[in-house]
C-alpha positions, -999 to 999 in steps of 0.1 A, spaced: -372 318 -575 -401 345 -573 -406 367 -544 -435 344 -533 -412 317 -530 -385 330 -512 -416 344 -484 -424 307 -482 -390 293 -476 -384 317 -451 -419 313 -434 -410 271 -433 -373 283 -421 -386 299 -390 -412 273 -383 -383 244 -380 -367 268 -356 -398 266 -341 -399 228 -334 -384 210 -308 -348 202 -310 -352 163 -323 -371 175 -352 -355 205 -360 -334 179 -383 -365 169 -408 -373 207 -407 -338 212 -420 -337 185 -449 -372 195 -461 -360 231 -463 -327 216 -486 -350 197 -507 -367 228 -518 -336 250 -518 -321 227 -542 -350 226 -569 -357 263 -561 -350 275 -597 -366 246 -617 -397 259 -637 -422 235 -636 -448 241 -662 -482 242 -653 -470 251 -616 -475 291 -610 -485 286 -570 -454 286 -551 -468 265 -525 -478 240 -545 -445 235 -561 -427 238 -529 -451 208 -519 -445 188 -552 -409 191 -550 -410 180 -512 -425 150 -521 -402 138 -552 -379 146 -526 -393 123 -500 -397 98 -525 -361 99 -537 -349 96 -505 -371 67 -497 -360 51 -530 -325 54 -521 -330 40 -493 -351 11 -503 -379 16 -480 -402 21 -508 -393 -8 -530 -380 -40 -519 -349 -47 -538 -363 -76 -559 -385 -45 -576 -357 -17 -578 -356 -8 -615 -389 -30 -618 -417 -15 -639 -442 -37 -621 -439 -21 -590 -474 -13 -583 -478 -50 -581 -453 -54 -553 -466 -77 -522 -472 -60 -489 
């Protein structure tokens, strides 16, 4: 992790501090999102921003995956997913 991305983490550390109590939680799980991809070298990446971004998002999506909020169950492992009724 480069010195640039170690300043953001710890800017984005102090900002969930920052929030009110009840969201200090999402504050906490976006900050272990990145901490755990920290040392993956994406190529074509070099702003730490937008990787810390890009990784919060698979993240996000992960999660929502898991979870199945983002595909209903008849489409989990589906490769016509972008099809999906609303």
């Amino acid at each position: 992790m480069g010195r640039q991305d170690r300043n953001i983490n710890d800017r984005w550390r102090r900002c969930t501090r920052a929030l009110k109590s009840d969201e200090q939680q999402y504050g906490r799980r976006f900050l272990k999102v990145l901490e755990l991809d920290r040392d993956r070298n994406l190529q074509g990446i070099d702003d730490p921003l937008e990787k810390a971004i890009f990784l919060a998002l698979i993240g996000l999506l992960k999660e929502l995956d898991g979870s199945g909020l983002l595909l209903p169950p008849s489409f989990q492992g589906s490769t016509d997913w972008f099809h999906c009724p609303v």
